[in-house]
N, C-alpha and C positions, 0 to 999 in steps of 0.2 A: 381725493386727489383726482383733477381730471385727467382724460384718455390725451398723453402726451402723441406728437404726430411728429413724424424728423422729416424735416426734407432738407434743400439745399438749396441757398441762398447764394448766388456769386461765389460758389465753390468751396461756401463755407455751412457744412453741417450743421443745424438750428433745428433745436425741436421747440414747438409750441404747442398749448391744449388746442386739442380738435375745435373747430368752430374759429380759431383766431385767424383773424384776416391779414394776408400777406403783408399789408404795410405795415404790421402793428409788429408780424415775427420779424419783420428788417429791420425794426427799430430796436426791438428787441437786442438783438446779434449786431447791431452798431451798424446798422447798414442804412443808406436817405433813401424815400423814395420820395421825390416831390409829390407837392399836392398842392392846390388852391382850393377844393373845395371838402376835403376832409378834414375833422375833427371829431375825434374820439368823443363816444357820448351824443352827437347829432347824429341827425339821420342821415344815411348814404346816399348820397346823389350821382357821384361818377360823372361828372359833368364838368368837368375842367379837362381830363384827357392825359395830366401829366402825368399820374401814376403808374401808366401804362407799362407792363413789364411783359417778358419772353419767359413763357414756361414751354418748357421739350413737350414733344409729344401733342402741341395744338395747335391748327394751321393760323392762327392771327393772334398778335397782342392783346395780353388780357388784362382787363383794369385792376389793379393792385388793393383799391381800396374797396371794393365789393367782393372779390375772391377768395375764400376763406380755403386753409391750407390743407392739404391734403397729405397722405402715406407717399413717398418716396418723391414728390414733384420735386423739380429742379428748375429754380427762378432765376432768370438772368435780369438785372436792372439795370445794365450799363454797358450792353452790347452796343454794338455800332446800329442796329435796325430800331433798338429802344433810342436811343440817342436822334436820331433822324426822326423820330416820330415825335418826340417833345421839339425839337425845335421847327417843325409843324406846325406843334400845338400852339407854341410860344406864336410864331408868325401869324397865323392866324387871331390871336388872341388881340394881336396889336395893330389888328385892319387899321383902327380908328383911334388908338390911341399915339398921342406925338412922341415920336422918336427923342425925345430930350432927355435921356439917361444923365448923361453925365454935367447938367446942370436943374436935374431936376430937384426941388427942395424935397422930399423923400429921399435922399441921396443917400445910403446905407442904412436905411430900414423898410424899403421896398423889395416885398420877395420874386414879383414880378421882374425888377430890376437884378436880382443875385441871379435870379434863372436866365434874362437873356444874358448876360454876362458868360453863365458857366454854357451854357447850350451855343451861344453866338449865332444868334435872332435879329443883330439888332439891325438888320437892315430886311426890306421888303422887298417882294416881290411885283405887290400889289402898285398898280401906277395910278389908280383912281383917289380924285380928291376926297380924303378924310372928311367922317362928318364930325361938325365941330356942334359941341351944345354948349349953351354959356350957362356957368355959375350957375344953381341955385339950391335952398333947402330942399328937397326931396319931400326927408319924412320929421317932423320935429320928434316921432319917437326914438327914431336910431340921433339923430342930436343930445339929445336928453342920457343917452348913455355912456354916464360915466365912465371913463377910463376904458374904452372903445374907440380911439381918437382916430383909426383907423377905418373904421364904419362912419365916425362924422366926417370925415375929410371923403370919404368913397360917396358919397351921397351929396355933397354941395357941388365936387369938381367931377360931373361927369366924364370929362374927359381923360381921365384916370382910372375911373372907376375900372375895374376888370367885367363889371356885370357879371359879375359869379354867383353860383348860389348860398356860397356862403353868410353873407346878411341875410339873405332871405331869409335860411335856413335859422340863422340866430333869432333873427327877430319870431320867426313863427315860434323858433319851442322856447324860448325865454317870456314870451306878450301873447296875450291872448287876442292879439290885433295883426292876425297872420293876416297876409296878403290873398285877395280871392287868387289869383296866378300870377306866377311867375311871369308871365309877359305883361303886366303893366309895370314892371322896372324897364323895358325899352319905351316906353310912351315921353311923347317931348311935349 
């Protein structure tokens, strides 16, 4: 049996095996923590920003999905300073994506769209005109993947796309036609 670790989640008592990463013990103990670029079993990237959670005792926001849980820490995920910093993230995230929520044809099954909803993103700060790319296949191997209709659809409509690393990340450990980097998914 592994070495069990208790700490406290949003005021609620959670023990997890040593090594297990805070988002994994919040889901555990019934508790979200967003994420766009996490998935159990991929590799860690930390790189979408939403997971970002308040543990006591450390001067800044620590990312949820890289942080593995420790003896007595104390996790806030829904304070008002975590809250403020996802809808940051969120605004940020949507420089250059068009504000069309509520007629976008994703219209409740976009997780991007449930986050600015709950966070309330949906308006910008930003006063520079969006860059707009038109239409096209990407990569015909994330096409090619079945029952991924979210990876073909992220890869034809840029302008949706999140550019997250999440396809990345699938396509590198699923194909062995990983990407040389991460930055030729910005190339137009």
């Amino acid at each position: 049996m592994p070495d069990l670790v208790t700490l406290t989640i949003d005021g609620k008592p959670v023990q997890a095996p040593k090594g297990t990463l805070i988002i994994e013990a919040a889901r555990q103990a019934g508790i979200e923590i967003p994420s766009f670029c996490y998935y159990e079993g991929l590799t860690l990237q930390a790189a979408c920003r939403m997971c970002l959670v308040e543990v006591e005792k450390t001067p800044k926001l620590q990312v949820g999905c890289t942080l593995p849980v420790a003896e007595g820490m104390v996790v806030h995920t829904d304070s008002p300073v975590v809250k403020e910093a996802r809808k940051g993230t969120l605004e940020f995230l949507l420089t250059n994506h068009p504000l069309d929520c509520p007629v976008c044809d994703k219209g409740g099954e976009c997780e991007l769209q449930d986050m600015v909803f709950r966070y309330g993103a949906g308006e910008s700060r930003f006063t520079e005109r969006k860059v707009h790319v038109d239409e096209k296949q990407w990569s015909p191997v994330v096409s090619a993947m079945k029952g991924w209709a979210w990876a073909r659809s992220a890869y034809r409509t840029a302008a949706w796309c999140r550019r997250s690393f999440r396809t990345i990340t699938i396509i590198s450990n699923a194909t062995s036609a990983a990407p040389a980097s991460t930055s030729a998914r910005w190339a137009r």
